[in-house]
PDB file with SEQRES, HELIX, SHEET and CRYST1 records, atoms N, CA, C and O in Angstrom:
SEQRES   1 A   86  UNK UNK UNK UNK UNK UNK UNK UNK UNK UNK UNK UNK UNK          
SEQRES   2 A   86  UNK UNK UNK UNK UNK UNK UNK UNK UNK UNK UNK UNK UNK          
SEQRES   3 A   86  UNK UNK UNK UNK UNK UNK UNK UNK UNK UNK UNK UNK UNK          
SEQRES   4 A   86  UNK UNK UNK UNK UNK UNK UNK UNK UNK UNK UNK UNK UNK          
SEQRES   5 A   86  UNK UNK UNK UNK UNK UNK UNK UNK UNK UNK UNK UNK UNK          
SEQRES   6 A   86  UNK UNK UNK UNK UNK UNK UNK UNK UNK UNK UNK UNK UNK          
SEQRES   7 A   86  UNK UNK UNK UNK UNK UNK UNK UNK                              
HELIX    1 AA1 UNK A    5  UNK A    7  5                                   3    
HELIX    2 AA2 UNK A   10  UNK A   17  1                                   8    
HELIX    3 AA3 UNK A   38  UNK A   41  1                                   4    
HELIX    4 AA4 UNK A   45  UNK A   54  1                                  10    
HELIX    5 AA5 UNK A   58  UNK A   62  1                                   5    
HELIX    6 AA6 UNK A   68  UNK A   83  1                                  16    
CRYST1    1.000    1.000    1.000  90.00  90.00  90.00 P 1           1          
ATOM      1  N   UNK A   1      78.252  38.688  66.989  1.00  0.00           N  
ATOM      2  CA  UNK A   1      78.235  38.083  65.675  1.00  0.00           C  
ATOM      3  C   UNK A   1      77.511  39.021  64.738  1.00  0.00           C  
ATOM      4  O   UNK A   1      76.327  39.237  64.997  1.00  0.00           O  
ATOM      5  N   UNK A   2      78.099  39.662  63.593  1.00  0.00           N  
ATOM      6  CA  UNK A   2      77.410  40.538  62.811  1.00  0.00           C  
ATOM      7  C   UNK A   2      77.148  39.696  61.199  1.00  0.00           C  
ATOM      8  O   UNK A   2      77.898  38.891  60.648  1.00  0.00           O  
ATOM      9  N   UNK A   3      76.316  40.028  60.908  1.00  0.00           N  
ATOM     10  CA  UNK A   3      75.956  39.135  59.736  1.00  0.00           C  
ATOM     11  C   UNK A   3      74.869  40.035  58.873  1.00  0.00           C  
ATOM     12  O   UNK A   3      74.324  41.053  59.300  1.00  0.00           O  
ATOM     13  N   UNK A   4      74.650  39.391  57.446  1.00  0.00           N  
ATOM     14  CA  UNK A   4      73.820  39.953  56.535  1.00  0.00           C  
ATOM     15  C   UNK A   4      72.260  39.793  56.967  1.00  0.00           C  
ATOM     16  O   UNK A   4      71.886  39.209  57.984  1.00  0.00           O  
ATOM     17  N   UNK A   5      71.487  40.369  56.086  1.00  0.00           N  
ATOM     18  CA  UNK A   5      69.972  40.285  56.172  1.00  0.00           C  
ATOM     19  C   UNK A   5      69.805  38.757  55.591  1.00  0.00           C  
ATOM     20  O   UNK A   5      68.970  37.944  55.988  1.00  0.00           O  
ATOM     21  N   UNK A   6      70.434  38.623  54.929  1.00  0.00           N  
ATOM     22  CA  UNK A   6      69.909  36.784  54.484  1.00  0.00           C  
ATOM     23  C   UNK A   6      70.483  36.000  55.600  1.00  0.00           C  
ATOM     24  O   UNK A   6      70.741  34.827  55.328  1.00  0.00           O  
ATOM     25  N   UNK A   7      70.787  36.491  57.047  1.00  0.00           N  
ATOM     26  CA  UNK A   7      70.940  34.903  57.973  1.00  0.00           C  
ATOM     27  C   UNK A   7      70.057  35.749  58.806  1.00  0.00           C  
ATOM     28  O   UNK A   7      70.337  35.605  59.997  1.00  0.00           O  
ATOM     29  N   UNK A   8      68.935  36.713  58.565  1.00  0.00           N  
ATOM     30  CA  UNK A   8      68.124  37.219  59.959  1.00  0.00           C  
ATOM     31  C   UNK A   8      67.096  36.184  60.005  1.00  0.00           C  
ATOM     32  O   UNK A   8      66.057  36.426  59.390  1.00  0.00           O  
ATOM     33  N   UNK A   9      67.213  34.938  60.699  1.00  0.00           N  
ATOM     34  CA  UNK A   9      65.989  34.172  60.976  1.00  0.00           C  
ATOM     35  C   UNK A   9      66.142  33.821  62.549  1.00  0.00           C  
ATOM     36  O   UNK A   9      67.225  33.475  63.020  1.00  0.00           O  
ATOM     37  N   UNK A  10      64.947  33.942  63.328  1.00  0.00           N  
ATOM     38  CA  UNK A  10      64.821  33.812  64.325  1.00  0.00           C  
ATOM     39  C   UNK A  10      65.567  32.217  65.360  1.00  0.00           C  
ATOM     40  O   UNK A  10      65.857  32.172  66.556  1.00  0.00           O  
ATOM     41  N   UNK A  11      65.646  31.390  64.557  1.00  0.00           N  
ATOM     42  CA  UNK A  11      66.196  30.305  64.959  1.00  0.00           C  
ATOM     43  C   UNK A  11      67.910  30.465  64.864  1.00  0.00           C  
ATOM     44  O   UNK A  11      68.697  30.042  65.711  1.00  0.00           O  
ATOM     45  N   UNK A  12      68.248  31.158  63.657  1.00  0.00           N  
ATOM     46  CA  UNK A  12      69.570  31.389  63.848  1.00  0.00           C  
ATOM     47  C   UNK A  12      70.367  32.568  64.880  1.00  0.00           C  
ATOM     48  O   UNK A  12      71.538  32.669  65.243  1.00  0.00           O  
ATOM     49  N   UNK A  13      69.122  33.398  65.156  1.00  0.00           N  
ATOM     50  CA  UNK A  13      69.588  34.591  66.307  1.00  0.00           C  
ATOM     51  C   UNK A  13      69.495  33.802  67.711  1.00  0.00           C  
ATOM     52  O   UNK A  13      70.271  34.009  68.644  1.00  0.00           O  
ATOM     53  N   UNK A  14      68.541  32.960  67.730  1.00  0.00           N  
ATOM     54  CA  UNK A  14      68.567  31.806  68.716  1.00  0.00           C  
ATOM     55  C   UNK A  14      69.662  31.297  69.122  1.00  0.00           C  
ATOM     56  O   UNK A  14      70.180  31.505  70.219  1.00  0.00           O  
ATOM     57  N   UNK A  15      70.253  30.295  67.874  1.00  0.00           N  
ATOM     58  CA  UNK A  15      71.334  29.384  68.154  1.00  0.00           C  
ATOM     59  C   UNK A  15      72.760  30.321  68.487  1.00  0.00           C  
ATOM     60  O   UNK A  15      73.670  29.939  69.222  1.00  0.00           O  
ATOM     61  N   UNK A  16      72.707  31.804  67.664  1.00  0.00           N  
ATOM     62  CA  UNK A  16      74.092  32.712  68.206  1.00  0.00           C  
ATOM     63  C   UNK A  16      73.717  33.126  69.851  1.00  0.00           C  
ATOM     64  O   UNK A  16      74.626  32.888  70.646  1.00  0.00           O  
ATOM     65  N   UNK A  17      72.753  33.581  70.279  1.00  0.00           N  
ATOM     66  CA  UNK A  17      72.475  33.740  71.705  1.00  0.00           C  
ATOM     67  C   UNK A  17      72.819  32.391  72.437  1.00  0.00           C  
ATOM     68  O   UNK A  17      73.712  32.509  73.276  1.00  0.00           O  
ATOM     69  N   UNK A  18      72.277  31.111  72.283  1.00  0.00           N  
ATOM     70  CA  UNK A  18      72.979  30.057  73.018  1.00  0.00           C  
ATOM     71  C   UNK A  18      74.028  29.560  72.941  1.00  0.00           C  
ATOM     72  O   UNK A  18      74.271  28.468  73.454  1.00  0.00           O  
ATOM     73  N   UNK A  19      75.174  30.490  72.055  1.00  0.00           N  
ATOM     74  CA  UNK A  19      76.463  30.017  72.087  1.00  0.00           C  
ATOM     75  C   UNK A  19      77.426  31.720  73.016  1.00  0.00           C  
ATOM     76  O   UNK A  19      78.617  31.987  73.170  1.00  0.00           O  
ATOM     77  N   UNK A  20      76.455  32.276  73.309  1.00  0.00           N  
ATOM     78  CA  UNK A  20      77.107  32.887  74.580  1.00  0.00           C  
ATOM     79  C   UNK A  20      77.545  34.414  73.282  1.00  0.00           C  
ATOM     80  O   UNK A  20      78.526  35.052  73.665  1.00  0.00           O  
ATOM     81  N   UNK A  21      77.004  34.860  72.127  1.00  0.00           N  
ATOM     82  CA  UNK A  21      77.134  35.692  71.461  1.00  0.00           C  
ATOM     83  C   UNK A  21      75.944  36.623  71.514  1.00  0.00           C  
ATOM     84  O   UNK A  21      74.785  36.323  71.800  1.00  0.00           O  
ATOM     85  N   UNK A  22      76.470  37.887  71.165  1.00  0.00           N  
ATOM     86  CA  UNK A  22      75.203  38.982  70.689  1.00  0.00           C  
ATOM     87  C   UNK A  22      74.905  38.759  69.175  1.00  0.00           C  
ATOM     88  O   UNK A  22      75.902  38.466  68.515  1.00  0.00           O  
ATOM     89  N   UNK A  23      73.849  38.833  68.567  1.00  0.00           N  
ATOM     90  CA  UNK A  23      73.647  38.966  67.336  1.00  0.00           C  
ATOM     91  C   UNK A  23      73.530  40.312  66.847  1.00  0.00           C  
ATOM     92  O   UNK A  23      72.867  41.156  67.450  1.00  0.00           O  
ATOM     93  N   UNK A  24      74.132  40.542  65.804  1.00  0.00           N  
ATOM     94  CA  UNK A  24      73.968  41.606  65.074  1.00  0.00           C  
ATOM     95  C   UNK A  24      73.726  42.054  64.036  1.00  0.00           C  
ATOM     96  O   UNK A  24      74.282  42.995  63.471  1.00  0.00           O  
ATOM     97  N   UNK A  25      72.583  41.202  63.575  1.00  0.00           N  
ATOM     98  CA  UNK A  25      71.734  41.133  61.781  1.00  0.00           C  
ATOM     99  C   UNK A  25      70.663  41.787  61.975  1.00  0.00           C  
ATOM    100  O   UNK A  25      69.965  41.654  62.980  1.00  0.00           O  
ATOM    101  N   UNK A  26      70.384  42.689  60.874  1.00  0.00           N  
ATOM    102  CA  UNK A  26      69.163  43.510  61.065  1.00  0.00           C  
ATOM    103  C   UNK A  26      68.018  42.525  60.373  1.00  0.00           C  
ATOM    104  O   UNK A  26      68.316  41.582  59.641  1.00  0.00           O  
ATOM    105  N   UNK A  27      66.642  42.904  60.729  1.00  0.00           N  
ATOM    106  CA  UNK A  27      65.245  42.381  60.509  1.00  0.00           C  
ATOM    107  C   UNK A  27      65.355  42.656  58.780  1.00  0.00           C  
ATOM    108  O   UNK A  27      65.789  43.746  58.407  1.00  0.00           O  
ATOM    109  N   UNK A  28      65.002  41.766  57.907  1.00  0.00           N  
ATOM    110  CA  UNK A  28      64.323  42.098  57.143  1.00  0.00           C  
ATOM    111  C   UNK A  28      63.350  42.887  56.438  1.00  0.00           C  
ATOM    112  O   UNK A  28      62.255  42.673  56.959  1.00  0.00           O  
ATOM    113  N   UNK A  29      63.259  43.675  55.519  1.00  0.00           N  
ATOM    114  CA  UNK A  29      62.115  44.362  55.172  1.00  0.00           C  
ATOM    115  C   UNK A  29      60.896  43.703  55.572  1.00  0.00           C  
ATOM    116  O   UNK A  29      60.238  44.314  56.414  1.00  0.00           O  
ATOM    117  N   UNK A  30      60.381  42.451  55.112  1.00  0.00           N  
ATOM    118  CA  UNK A  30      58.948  41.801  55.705  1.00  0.00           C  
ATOM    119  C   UNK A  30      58.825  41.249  57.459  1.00  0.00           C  
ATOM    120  O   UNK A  30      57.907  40.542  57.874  1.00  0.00           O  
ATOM    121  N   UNK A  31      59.888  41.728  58.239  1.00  0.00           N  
ATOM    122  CA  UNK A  31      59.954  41.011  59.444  1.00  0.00           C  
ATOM    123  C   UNK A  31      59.826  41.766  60.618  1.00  0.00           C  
ATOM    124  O   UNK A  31      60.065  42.948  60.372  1.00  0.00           O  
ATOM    125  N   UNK A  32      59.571  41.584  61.696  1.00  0.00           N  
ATOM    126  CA  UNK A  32      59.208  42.439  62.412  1.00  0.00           C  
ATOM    127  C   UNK A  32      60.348  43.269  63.364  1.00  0.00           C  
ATOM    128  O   UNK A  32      60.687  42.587  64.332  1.00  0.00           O  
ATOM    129  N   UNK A  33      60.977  44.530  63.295  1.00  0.00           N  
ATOM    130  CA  UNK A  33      62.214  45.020  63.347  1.00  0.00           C  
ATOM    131  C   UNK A  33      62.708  44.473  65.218  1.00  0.00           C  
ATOM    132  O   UNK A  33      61.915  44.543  66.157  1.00  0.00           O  
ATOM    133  N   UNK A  34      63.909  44.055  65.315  1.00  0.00           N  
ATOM    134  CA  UNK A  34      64.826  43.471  66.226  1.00  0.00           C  
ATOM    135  C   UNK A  34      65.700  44.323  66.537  1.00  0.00           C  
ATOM    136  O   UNK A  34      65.874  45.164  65.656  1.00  0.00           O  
ATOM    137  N   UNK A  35      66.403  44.455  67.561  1.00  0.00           N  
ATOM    138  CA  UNK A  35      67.424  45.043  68.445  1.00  0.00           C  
ATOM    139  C   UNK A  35      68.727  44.339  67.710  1.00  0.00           C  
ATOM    140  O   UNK A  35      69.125  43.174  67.698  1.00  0.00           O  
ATOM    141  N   UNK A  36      69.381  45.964  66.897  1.00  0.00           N  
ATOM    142  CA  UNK A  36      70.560  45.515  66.235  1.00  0.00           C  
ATOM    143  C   UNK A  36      71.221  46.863  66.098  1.00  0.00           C  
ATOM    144  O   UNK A  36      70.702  47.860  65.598  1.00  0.00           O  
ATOM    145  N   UNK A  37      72.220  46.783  66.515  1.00  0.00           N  
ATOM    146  CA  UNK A  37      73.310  48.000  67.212  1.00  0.00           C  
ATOM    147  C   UNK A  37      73.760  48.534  65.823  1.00  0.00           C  
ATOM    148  O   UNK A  37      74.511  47.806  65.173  1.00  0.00           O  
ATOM    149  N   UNK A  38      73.390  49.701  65.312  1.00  0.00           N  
ATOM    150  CA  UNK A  38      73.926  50.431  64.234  1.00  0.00           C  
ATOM    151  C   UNK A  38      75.614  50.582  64.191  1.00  0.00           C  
ATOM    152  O   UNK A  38      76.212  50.187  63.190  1.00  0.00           O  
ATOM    153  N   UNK A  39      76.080  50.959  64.913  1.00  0.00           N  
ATOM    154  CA  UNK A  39      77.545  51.240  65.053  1.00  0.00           C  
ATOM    155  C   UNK A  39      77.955  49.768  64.617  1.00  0.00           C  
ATOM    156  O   UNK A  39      78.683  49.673  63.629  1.00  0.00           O  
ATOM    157  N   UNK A  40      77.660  48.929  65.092  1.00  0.00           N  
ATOM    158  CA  UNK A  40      78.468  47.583  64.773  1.00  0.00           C  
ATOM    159  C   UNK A  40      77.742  47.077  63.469  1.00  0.00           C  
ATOM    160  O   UNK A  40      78.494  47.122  62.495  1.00  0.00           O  
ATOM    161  N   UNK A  41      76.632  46.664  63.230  1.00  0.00           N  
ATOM    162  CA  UNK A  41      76.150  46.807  61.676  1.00  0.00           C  
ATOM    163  C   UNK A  41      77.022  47.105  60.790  1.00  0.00           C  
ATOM    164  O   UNK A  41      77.677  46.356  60.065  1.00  0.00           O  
ATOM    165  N   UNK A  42      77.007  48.932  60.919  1.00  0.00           N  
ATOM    166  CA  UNK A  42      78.038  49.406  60.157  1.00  0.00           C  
ATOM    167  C   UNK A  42      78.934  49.753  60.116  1.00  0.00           C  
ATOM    168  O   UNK A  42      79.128  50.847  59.586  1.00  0.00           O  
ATOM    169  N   UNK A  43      80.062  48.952  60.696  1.00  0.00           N  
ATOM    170  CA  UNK A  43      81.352  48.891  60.619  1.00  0.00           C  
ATOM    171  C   UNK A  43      81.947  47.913  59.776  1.00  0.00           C  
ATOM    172  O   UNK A  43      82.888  47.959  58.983  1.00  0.00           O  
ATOM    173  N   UNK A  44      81.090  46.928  60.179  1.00  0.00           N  
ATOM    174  CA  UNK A  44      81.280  45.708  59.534  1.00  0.00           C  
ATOM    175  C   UNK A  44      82.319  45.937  58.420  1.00  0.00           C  
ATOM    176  O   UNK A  44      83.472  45.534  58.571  1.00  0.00           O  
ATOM    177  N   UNK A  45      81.971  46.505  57.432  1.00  0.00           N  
ATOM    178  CA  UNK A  45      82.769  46.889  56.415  1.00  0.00           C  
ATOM    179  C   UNK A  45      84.305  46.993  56.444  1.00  0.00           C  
ATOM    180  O   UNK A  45      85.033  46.580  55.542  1.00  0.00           O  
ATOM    181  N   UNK A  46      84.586  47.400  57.216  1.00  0.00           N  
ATOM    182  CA  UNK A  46      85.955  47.674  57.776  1.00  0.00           C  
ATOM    183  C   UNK A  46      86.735  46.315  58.077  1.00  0.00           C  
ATOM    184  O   UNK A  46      87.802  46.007  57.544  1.00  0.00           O  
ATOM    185  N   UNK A  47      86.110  45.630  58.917  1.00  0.00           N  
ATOM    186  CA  UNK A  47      86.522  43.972  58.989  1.00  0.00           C  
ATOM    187  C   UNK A  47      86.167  43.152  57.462  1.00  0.00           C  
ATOM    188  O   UNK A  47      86.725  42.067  57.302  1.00  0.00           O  
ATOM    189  N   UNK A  48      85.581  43.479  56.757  1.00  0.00           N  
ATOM    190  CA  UNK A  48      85.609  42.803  54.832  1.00  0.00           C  
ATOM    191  C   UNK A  48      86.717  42.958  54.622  1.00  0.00           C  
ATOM    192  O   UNK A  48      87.567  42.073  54.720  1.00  0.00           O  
ATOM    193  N   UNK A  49      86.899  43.997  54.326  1.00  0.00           N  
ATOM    194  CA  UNK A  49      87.950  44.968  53.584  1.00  0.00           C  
ATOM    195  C   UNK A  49      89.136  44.411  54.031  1.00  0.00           C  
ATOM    196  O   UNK A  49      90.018  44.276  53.184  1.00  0.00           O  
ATOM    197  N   UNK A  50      89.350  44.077  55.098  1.00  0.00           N  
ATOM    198  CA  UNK A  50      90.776  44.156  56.209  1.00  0.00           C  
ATOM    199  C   UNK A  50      90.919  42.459  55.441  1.00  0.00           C  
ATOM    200  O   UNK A  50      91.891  42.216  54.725  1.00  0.00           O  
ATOM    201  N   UNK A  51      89.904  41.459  55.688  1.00  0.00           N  
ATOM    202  CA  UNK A  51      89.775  40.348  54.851  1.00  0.00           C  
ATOM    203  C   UNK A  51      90.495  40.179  53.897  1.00  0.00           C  
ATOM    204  O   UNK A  51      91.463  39.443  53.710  1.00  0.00           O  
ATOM    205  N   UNK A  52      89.815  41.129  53.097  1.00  0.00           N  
ATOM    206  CA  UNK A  52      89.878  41.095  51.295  1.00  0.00           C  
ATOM    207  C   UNK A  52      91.429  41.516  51.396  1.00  0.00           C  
ATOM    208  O   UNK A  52      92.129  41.034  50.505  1.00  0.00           O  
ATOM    209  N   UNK A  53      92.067  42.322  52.319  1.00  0.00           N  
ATOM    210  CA  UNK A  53      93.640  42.942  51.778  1.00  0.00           C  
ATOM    211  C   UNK A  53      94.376  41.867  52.472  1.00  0.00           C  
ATOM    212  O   UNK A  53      95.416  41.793  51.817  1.00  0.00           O  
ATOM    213  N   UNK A  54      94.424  41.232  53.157  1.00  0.00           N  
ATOM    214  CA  UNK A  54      94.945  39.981  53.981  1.00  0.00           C  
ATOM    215  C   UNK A  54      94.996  38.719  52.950  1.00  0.00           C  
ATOM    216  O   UNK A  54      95.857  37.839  52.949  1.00  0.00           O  
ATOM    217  N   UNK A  55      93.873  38.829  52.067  1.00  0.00           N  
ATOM    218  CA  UNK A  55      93.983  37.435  51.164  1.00  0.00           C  
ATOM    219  C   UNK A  55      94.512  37.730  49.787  1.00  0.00           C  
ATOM    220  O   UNK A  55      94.397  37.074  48.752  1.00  0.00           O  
ATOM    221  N   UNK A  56      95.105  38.848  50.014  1.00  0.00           N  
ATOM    222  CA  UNK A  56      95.907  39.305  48.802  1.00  0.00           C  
ATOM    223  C   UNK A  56      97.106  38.464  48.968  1.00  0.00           C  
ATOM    224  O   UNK A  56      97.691  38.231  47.911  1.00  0.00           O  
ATOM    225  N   UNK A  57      97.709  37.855  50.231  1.00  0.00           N  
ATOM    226  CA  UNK A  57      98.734  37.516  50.656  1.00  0.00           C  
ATOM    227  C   UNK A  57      98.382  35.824  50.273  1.00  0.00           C  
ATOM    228  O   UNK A  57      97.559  35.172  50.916  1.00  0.00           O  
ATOM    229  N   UNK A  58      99.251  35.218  48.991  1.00  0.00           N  
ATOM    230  CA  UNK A  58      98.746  33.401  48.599  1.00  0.00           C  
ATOM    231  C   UNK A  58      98.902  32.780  49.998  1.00  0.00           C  
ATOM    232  O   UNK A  58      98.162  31.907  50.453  1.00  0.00           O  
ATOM    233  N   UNK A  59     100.091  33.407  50.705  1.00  0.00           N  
ATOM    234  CA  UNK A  59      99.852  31.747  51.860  1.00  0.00           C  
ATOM    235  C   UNK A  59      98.664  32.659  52.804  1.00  0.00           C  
ATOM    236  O   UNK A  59      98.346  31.906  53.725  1.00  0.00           O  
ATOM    237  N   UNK A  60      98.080  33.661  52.900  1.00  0.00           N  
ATOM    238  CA  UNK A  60      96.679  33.610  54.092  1.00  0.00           C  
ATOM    239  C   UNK A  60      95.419  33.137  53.275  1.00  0.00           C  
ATOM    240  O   UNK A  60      94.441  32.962  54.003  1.00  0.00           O  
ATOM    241  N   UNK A  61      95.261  32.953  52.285  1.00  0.00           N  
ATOM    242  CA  UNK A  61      94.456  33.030  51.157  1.00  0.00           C  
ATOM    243  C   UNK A  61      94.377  31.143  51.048  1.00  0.00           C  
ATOM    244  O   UNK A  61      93.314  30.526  50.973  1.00  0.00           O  
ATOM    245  N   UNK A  62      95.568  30.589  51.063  1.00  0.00           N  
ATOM    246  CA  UNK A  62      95.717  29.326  50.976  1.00  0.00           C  
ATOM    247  C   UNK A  62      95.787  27.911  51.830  1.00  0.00           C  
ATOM    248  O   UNK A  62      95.513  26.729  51.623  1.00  0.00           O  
ATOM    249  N   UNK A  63      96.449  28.924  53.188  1.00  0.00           N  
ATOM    250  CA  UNK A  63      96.445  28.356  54.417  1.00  0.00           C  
ATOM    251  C   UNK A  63      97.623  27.634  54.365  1.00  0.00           C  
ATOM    252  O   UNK A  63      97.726  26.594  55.016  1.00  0.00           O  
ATOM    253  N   UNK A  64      98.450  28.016  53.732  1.00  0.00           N  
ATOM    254  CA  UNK A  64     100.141  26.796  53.513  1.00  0.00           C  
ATOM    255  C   UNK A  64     100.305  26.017  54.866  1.00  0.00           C  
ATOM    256  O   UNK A  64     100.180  24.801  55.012  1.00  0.00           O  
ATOM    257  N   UNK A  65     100.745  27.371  56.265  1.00  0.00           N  
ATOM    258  CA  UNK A  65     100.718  26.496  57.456  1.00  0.00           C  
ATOM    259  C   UNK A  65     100.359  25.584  57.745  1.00  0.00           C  
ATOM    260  O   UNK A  65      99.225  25.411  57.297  1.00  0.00           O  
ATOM    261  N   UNK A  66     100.935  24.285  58.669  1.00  0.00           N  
ATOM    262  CA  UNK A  66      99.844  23.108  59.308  1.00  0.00           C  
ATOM    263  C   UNK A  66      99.374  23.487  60.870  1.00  0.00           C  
ATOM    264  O   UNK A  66      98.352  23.095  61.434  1.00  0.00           O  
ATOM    265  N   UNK A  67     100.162  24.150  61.275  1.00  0.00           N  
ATOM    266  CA  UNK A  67      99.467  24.580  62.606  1.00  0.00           C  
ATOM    267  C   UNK A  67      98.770  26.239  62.411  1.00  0.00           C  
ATOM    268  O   UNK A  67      99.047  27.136  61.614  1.00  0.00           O  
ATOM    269  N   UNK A  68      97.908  26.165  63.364  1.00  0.00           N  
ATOM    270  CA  UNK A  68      97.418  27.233  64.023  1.00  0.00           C  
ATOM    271  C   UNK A  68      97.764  28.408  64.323  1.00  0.00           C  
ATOM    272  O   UNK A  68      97.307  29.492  63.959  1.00  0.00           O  
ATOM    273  N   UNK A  69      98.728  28.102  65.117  1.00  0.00           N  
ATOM    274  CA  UNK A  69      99.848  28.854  65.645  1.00  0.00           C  
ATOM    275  C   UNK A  69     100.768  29.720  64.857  1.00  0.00           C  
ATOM    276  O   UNK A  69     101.021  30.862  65.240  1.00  0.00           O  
ATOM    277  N   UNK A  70     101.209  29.287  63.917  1.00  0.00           N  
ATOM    278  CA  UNK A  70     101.840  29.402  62.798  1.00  0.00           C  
ATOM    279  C   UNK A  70     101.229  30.201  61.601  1.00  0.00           C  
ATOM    280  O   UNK A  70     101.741  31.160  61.022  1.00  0.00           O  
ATOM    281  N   UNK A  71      99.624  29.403  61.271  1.00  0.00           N  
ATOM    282  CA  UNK A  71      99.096  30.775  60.582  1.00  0.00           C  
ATOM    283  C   UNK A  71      98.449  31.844  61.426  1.00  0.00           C  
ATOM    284  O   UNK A  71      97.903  32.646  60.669  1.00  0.00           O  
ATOM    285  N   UNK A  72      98.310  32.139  62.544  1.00  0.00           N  
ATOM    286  CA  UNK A  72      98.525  33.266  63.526  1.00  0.00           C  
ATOM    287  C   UNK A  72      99.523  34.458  63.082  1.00  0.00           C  
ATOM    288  O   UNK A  72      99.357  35.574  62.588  1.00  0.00           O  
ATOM    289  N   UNK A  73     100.549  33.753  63.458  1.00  0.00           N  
ATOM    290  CA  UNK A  73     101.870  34.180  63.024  1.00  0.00           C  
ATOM    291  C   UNK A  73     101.976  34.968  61.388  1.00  0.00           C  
ATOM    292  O   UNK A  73     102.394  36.096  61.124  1.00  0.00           O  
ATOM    293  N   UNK A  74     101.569  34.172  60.696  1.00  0.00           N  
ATOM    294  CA  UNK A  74     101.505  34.885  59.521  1.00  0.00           C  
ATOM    295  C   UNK A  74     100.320  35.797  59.449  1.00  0.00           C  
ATOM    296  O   UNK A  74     100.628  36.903  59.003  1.00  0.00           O  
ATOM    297  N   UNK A  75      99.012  35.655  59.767  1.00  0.00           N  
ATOM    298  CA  UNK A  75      98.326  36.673  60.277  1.00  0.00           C  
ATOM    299  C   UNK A  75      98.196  38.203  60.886  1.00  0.00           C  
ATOM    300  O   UNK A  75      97.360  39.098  60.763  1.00  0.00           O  
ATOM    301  N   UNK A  76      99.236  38.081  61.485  1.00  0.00           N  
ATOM    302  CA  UNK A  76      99.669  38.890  62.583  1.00  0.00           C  
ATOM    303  C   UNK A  76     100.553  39.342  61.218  1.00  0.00           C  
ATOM    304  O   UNK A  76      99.801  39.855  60.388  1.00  0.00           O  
ATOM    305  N   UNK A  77     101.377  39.308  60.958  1.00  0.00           N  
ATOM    306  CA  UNK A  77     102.464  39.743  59.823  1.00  0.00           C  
ATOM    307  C   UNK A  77     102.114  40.353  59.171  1.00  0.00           C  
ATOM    308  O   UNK A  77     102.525  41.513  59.146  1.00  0.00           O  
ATOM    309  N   UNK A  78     100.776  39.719  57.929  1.00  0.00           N  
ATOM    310  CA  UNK A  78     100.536  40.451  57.317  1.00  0.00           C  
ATOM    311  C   UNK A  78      99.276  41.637  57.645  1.00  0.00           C  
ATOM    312  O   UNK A  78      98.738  42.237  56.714  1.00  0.00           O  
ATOM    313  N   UNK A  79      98.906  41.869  59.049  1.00  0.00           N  
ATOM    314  CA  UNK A  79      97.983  42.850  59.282  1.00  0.00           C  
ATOM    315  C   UNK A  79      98.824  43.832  59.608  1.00  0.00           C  
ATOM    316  O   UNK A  79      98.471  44.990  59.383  1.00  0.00           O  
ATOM    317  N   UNK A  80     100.069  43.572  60.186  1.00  0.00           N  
ATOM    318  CA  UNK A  80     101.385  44.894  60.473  1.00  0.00           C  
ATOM    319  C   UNK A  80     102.130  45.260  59.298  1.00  0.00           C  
ATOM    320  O   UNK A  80     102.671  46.358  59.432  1.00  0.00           O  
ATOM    321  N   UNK A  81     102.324  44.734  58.254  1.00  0.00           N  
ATOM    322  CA  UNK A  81     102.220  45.264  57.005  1.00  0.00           C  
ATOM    323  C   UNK A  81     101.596  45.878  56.238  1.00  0.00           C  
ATOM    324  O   UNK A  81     101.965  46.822  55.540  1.00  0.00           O  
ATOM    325  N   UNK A  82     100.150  45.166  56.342  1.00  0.00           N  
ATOM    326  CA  UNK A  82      99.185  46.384  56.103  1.00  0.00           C  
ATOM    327  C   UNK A  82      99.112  47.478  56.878  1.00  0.00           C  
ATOM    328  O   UNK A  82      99.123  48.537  56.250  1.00  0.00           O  
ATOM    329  N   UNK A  83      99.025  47.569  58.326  1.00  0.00           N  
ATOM    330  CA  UNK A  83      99.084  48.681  58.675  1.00  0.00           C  
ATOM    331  C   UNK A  83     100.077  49.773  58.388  1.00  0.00           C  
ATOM    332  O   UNK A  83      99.924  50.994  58.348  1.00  0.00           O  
ATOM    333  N   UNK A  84     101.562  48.708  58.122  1.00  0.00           N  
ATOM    334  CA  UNK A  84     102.327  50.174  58.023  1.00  0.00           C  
ATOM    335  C   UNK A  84     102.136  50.665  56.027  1.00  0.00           C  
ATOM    336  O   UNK A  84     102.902  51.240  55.253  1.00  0.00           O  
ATOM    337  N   UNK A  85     101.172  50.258  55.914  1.00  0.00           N  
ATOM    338  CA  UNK A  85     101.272  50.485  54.174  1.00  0.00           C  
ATOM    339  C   UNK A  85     100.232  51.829  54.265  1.00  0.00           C  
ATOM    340  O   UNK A  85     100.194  52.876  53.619  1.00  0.00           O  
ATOM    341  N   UNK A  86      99.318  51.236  55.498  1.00  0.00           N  
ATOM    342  CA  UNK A  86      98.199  52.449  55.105  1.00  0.00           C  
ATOM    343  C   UNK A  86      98.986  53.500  55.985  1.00  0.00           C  
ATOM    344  O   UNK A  86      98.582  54.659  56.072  1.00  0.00           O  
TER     345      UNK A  86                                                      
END                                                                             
């Protein structure tokens, strides 16, 4: 689970460890520095971005589908579109 400096609180690195996740939010400037994997930190970016060009698309943006399955499907669509764009 990678996340910003505003969810680094010890109870919430807690509750992602007891759901069977690694956390990956860095310590705060006032906090005392924690074990947080640079490479994944900063990648992060890459999964925004991929976000942000996916919700360019009104039905991923809107969720038109009623199943799951289905917005999968469109999911999947429009990330192989993006890929073949880049």
């Amino acid at each position: 689970m990678v996340a910003d400096r505003g969810s680094s609180s010890h109870s919430f690195r807690e509750y992602i460890w007891s759901l069977g996740a690694r956390p990956a939010i860095p310590a705060k400037p006032n906090e005392a520095p924690v074990a947080c994997p640079d490479r994944v930190y900063n990648n992060r970016n890459v999964v925004e971005r991929l976000w942000a060009r996916l919700k360019e698309w009104r039905a991923v943006a809107t969720r038109y589908e009623k199943t799951a399955s289905s917005f999968m499907g469109l999911l999947c669509l429009a990330a192989a579109i993006d890929w073949l764009k880049n």
